[in-house]
PLY file of the C-alpha trace (Angstrom):
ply
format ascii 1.0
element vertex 130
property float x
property float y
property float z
element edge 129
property int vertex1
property int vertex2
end_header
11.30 -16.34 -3.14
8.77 -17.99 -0.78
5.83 -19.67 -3.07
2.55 -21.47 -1.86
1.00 -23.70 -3.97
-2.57 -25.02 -3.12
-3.85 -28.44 -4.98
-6.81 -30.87 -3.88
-10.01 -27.86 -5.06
-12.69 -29.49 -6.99
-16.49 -30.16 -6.78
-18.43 -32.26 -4.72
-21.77 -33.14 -2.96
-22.66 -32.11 0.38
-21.70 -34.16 2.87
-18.70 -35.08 0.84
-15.00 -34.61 2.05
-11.66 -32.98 -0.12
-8.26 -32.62 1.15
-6.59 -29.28 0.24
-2.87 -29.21 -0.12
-0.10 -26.34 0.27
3.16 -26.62 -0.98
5.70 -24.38 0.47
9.03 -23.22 -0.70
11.63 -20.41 -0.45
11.78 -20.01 3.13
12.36 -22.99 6.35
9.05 -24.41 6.48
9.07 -24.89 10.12
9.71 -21.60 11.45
6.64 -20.77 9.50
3.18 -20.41 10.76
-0.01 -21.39 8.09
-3.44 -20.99 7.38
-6.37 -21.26 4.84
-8.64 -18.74 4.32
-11.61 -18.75 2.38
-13.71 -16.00 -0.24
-17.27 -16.78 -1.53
-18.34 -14.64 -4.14
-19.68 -11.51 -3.02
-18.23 -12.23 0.50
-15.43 -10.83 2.66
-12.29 -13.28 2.53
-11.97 -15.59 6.05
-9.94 -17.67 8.17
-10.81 -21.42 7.77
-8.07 -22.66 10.10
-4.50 -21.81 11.29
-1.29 -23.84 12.80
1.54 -23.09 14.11
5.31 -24.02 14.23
4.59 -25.52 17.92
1.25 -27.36 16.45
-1.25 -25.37 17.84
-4.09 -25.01 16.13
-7.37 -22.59 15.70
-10.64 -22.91 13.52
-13.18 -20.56 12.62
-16.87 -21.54 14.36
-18.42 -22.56 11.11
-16.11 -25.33 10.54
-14.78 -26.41 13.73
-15.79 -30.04 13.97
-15.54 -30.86 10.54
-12.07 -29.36 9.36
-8.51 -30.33 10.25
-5.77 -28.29 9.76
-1.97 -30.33 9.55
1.03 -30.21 8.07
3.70 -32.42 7.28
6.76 -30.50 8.41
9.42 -33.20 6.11
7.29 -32.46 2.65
6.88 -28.20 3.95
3.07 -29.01 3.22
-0.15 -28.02 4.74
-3.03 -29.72 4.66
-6.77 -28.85 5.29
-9.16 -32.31 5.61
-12.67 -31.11 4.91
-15.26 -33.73 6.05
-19.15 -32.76 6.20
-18.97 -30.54 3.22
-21.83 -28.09 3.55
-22.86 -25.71 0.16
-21.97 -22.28 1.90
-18.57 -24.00 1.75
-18.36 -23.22 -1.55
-15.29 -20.80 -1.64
-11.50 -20.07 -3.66
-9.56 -21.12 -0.41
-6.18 -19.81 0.24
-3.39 -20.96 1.62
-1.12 -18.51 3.91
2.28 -18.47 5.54
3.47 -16.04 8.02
7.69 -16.19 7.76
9.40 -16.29 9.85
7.14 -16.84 12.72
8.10 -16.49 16.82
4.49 -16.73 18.00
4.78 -19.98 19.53
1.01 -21.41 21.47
0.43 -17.46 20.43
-0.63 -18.27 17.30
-3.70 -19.43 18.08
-5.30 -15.89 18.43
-3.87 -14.81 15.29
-4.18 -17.60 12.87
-7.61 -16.72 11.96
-6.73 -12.95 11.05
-5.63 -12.49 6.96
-3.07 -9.62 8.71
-1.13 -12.00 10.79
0.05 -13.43 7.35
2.99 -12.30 5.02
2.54 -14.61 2.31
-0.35 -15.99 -0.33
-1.20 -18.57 -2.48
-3.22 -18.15 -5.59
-6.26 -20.15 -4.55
-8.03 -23.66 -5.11
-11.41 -24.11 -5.85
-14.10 -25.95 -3.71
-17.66 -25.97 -5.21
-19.80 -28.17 -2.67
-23.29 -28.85 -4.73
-26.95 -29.19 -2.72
0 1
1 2
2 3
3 4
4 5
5 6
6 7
7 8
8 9
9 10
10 11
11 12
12 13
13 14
14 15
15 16
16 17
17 18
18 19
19 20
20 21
21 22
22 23
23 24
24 25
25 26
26 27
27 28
28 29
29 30
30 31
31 32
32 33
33 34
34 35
35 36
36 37
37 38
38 39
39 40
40 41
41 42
42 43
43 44
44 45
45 46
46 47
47 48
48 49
49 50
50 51
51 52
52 53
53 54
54 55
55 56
56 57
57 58
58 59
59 60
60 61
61 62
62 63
63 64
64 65
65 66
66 67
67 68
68 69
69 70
70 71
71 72
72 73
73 74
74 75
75 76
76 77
77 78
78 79
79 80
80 81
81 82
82 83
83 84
84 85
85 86
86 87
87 88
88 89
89 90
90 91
91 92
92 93
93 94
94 95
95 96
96 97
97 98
98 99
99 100
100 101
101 102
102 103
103 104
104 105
105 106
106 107
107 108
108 109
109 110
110 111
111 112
112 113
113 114
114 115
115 116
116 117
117 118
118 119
119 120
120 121
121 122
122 123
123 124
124 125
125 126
126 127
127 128
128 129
Protein backbone atom coordinates (compact mmCIF):
# COMPACT_ATOMS: atom_id res chain seq x y z
CA UNK A 1 0.00 0.00 0.00
CA UNK A 2 1.32 3.49 -0.90
CA UNK A 3 2.80 5.19 2.51
CA UNK A 4 4.24 8.82 2.98
CA UNK A 5 6.39 9.44 5.59
CA UNK A 6 7.34 13.10 6.50
CA UNK A 7 10.70 13.72 8.77
CA UNK A 8 12.79 17.08 9.20
CA UNK A 9 9.55 19.05 11.70
CA UNK A 10 10.99 20.67 14.67
CA UNK A 11 11.30 24.19 16.26
CA UNK A 12 13.12 27.06 15.35
CA UNK A 13 13.62 30.91 15.36
CA UNK A 14 12.37 33.13 12.80
CA UNK A 15 14.41 33.65 10.16
CA UNK A 16 15.68 30.15 10.58
CA UNK A 17 15.52 27.41 7.79
CA UNK A 18 14.29 23.30 8.14
CA UNK A 19 14.20 20.85 5.44
CA UNK A 20 11.07 18.62 5.44
CA UNK A 21 11.36 15.18 4.02
CA UNK A 22 8.75 12.63 2.37
CA UNK A 23 9.38 9.21 1.96
CA UNK A 24 7.34 7.42 -0.52
CA UNK A 25 6.54 3.83 -1.04
CA UNK A 26 3.98 1.38 -2.50
CA UNK A 27 3.45 2.85 -5.74
CA UNK A 28 6.34 4.14 -8.83
CA UNK A 29 7.44 7.25 -7.39
CA UNK A 30 7.78 8.97 -10.63
CA UNK A 31 4.51 8.69 -12.13
CA UNK A 32 3.48 10.41 -8.98
CA UNK A 33 2.75 14.00 -8.50
CA UNK A 34 3.53 15.67 -4.64
CA UNK A 35 2.84 18.32 -2.43
CA UNK A 36 2.94 19.75 1.19
CA UNK A 37 0.23 21.26 2.68
CA UNK A 38 0.05 22.98 5.77
CA UNK A 39 -2.79 23.34 9.05
CA UNK A 40 -2.30 25.95 11.85
CA UNK A 41 -4.42 25.47 14.64
CA UNK A 42 -7.70 26.85 14.24
CA UNK A 43 -6.99 27.28 10.46
CA UNK A 44 -8.20 25.67 7.24
CA UNK A 45 -5.46 23.09 5.92
CA UNK A 46 -3.28 24.67 2.67
CA UNK A 47 -1.11 24.08 -0.14
CA UNK A 48 2.56 25.04 0.65
CA UNK A 49 3.96 23.83 -2.67
CA UNK A 50 3.40 21.14 -5.39
CA UNK A 51 5.66 19.23 -8.19
CA UNK A 52 5.13 17.26 -10.68
CA UNK A 53 6.41 14.10 -12.53
CA UNK A 54 7.68 16.59 -15.45
CA UNK A 55 9.26 19.04 -12.58
CA UNK A 56 7.00 21.68 -12.66
CA UNK A 57 6.43 23.35 -9.84
CA UNK A 58 3.74 25.80 -7.95
CA UNK A 59 3.83 27.70 -4.50
CA UNK A 60 1.29 29.28 -2.55
CA UNK A 61 1.86 33.44 -2.36
CA UNK A 62 2.86 33.40 1.25
CA UNK A 63 5.85 31.38 0.69
CA UNK A 64 6.93 31.80 -2.74
CA UNK A 65 10.43 33.16 -2.44
CA UNK A 66 11.40 31.44 0.49
CA UNK A 67 10.28 27.69 -0.09
CA UNK A 68 11.55 25.06 -2.53
CA UNK A 69 9.79 22.22 -3.38
CA UNK A 70 12.19 18.98 -4.95
CA UNK A 71 12.40 15.64 -5.03
CA UNK A 72 14.88 13.14 -5.55
CA UNK A 73 13.21 10.77 -7.99
CA UNK A 74 16.23 7.64 -7.17
CA UNK A 75 15.44 7.84 -3.11
CA UNK A 76 11.11 8.38 -4.12
CA UNK A 77 11.59 11.48 -1.70
CA UNK A 78 10.24 14.91 -1.56
CA UNK A 79 11.67 17.59 -0.13
CA UNK A 80 10.43 21.08 1.04
CA UNK A 81 13.63 23.68 1.90
CA UNK A 82 12.14 26.33 4.14
CA UNK A 83 14.46 29.41 4.35
CA UNK A 84 13.13 32.80 6.02
CA UNK A 85 11.05 31.04 8.56
CA UNK A 86 8.33 33.46 9.57
CA UNK A 87 6.00 32.56 13.03
CA UNK A 88 2.61 32.24 11.05
CA UNK A 89 4.64 29.35 9.62
CA UNK A 90 4.01 27.56 12.43
CA UNK A 91 1.90 24.57 11.06
CA UNK A 92 1.60 20.22 11.09
CA UNK A 93 2.70 20.12 7.32
CA UNK A 94 1.68 17.32 5.16
CA UNK A 95 3.03 15.61 2.66
CA UNK A 96 0.72 14.42 -0.45
CA UNK A 97 0.93 12.18 -3.48
CA UNK A 98 -1.47 12.03 -6.25
CA UNK A 99 -0.91 8.21 -7.97
CA UNK A 100 -0.74 7.68 -10.62
CA UNK A 101 -0.51 11.06 -12.10
CA UNK A 102 -0.93 12.08 -16.19
CA UNK A 103 -1.07 15.83 -15.55
CA UNK A 104 2.12 16.61 -17.01
CA UNK A 105 3.12 20.97 -16.96
CA UNK A 106 -0.82 20.60 -15.81
CA UNK A 107 0.01 20.17 -12.54
CA UNK A 108 0.84 23.35 -11.79
CA UNK A 109 -2.84 24.56 -11.39
CA UNK A 110 -3.66 21.74 -9.29
CA UNK A 111 -0.82 21.18 -6.98
CA UNK A 112 -1.98 23.68 -4.58
CA UNK A 113 -5.62 22.11 -4.22
CA UNK A 114 -5.81 19.20 -1.11
CA UNK A 115 -8.49 17.47 -3.87
CA UNK A 116 -6.02 16.96 -6.59
CA UNK A 117 -4.35 14.47 -4.09
CA UNK A 118 -5.11 10.69 -3.39
CA UNK A 119 -2.76 10.07 -0.77
CA UNK A 120 -1.55 11.53 2.92
CA UNK A 121 1.03 11.54 5.25
CA UNK A 122 0.54 11.84 8.93
CA UNK A 123 2.20 15.20 9.44
CA UNK A 124 5.56 16.85 10.79
CA UNK A 125 5.71 19.54 13.02
CA UNK A 126 7.21 23.08 12.40
CA UNK A 127 6.95 25.52 15.37
CA UNK A 128 8.85 28.80 14.14
CA UNK A 129 9.28 30.99 17.59
CA UNK A 130 9.20 35.18 17.51
Amino acid sequence: QVQLVESGGGSVQAGGSLRLSCAASGYTYTMGCMGWFRQAPGKEREGVAGIGNDGSTSYGDSVKGRFTISQDNAKSTLYLLMNSLKPEDTALYYCAARAPCFYGSSWSSRGLFQTSYNYWGQGTQVTVSS
